[in-house]
TILO-207055 format. One record per residue (C-alpha): residue in three letters; residue number from 1; x, y, z. Coordinates in Angstrom, 3 decimals. Layout:
# residues N
<site><rest>ALA</rest><nr>NUM</nr><c1>X</c1><c2>Y</c2><c3>Z</c3></site>
...
END
This chain:
# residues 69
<site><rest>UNK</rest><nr>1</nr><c1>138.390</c1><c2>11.203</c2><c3>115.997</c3></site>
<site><rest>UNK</rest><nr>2</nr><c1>136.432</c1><c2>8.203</c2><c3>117.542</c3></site>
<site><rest>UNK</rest><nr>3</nr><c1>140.108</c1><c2>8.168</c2><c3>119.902</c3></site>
<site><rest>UNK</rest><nr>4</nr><c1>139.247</c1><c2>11.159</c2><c3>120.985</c3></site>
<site><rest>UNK</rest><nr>5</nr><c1>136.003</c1><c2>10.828</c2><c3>121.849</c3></site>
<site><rest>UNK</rest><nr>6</nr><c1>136.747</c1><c2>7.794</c2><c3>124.003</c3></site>
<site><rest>UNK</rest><nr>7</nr><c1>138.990</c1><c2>9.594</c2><c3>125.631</c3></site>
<site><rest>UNK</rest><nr>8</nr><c1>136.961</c1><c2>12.505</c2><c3>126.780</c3></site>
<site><rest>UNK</rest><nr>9</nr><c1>134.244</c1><c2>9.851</c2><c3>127.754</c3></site>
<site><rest>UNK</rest><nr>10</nr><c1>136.584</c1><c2>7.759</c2><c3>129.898</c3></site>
<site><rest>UNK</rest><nr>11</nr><c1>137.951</c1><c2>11.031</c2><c3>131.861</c3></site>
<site><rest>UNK</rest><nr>12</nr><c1>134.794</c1><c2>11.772</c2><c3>132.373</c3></site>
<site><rest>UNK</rest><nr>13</nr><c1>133.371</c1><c2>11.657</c2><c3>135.806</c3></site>
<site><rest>UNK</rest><nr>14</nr><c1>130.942</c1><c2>13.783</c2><c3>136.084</c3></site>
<site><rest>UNK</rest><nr>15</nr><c1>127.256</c1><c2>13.921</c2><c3>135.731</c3></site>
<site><rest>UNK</rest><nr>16</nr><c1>125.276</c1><c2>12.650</c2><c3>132.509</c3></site>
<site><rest>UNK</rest><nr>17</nr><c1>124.565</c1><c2>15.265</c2><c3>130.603</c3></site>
<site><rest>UNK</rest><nr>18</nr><c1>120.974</c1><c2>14.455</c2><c3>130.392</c3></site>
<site><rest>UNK</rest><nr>19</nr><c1>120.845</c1><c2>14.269</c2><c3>133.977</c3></site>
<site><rest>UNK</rest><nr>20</nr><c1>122.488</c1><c2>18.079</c2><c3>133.828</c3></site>
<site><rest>UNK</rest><nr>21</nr><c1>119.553</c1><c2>18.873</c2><c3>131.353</c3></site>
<site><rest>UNK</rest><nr>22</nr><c1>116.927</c1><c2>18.184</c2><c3>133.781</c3></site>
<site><rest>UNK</rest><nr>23</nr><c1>118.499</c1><c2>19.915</c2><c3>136.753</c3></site>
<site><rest>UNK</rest><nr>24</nr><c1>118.833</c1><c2>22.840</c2><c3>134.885</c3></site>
<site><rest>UNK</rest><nr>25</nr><c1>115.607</c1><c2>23.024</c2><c3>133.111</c3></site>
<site><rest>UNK</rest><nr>26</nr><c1>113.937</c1><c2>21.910</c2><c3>136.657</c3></site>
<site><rest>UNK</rest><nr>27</nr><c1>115.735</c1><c2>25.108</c2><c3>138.233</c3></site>
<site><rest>UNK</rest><nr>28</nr><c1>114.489</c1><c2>27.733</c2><c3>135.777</c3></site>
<site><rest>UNK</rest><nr>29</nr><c1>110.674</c1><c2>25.520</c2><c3>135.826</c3></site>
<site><rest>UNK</rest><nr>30</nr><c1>111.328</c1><c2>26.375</c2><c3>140.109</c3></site>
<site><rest>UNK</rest><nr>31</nr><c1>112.082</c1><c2>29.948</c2><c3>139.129</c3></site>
<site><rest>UNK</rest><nr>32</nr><c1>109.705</c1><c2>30.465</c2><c3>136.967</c3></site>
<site><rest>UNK</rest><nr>33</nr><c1>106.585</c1><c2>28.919</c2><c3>139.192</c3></site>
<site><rest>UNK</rest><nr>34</nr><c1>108.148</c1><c2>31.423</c2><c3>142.119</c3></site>
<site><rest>UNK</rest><nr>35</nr><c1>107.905</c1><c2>34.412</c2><c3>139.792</c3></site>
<site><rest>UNK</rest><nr>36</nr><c1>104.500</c1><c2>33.644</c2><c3>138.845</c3></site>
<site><rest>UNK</rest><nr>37</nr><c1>102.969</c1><c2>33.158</c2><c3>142.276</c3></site>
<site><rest>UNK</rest><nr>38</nr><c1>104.754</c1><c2>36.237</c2><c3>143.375</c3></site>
<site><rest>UNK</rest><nr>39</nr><c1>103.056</c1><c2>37.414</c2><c3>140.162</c3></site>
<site><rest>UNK</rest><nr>40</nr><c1>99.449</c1><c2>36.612</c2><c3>141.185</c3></site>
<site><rest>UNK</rest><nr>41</nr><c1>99.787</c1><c2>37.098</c2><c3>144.852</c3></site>
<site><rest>UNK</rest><nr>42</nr><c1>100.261</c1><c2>41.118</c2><c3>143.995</c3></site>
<site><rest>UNK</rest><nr>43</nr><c1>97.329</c1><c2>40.569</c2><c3>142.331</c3></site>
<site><rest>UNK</rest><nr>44</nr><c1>95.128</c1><c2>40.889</c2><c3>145.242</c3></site>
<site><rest>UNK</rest><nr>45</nr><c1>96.882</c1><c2>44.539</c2><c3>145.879</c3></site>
<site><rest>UNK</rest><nr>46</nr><c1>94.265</c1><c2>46.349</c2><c3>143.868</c3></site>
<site><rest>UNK</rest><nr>47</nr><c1>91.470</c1><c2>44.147</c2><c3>146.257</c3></site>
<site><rest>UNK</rest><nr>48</nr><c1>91.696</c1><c2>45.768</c2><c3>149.361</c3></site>
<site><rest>UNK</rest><nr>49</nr><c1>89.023</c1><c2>48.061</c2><c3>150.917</c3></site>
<site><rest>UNK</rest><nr>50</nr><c1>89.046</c1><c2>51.779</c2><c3>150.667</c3></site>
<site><rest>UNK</rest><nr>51</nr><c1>91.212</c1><c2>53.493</c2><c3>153.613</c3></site>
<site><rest>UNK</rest><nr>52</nr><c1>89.868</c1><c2>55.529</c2><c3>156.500</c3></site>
<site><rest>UNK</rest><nr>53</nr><c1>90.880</c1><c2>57.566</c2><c3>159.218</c3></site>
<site><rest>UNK</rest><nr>54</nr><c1>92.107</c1><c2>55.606</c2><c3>162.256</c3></site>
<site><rest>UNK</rest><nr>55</nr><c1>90.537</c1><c2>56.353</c2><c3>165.177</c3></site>
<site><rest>UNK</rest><nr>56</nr><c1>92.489</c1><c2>58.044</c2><c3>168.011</c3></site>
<site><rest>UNK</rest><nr>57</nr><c1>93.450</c1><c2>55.524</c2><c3>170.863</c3></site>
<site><rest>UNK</rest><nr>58</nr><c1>94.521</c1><c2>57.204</c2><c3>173.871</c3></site>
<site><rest>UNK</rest><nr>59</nr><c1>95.983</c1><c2>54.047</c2><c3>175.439</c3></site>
<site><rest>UNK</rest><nr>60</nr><c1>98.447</c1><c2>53.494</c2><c3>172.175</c3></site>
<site><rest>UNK</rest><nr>61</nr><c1>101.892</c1><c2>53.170</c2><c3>173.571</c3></site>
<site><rest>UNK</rest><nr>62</nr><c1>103.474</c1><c2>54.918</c2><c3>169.893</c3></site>
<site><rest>UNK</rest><nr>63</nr><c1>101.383</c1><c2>57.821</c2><c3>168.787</c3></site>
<site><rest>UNK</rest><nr>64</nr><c1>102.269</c1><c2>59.216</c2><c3>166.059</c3></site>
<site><rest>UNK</rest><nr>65</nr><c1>101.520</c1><c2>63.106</c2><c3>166.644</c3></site>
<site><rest>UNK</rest><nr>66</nr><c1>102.395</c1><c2>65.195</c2><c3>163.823</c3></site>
<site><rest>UNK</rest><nr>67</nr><c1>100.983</c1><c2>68.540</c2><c3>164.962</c3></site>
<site><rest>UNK</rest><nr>68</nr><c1>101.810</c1><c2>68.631</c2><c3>168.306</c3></site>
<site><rest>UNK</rest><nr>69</nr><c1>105.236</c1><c2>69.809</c2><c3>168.511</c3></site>
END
């Protein structure tokens, strides 16, 4: 058994495995932080001030005409 695990440990090149653990709990920390401020920036959506008509502006290059065809 101990053979074996020297093996696998000498053929291995690659990356620590607690240098994997951090990478990939640092990526879903990243994705997590993103979610939340895309959480609390929708936040402000219920914020905004009450609508109105918008006044006619005869010098607007794309009118939007909806009862004059």
């Amino acid at each position: 058994m101990n053979a074996l695990i020297m093996a696998s440990e000498a053929a291995s090149t690659g990356i620590d495995p607690h240098t994997m653990a951090i990478i990939v709990g640092g990526g879903i920390f990243l994705a997590l932080m993103v979610l939340l401020l895309v959480t609390v920036s929708y936040t402000n959506v219920g914020l905004r001030h009450a609508d109105h008509d918008e006044v006619e502006d005869i010098h607007r290059q794309f009118k939007v005409h909806g009862d004059k065809h």
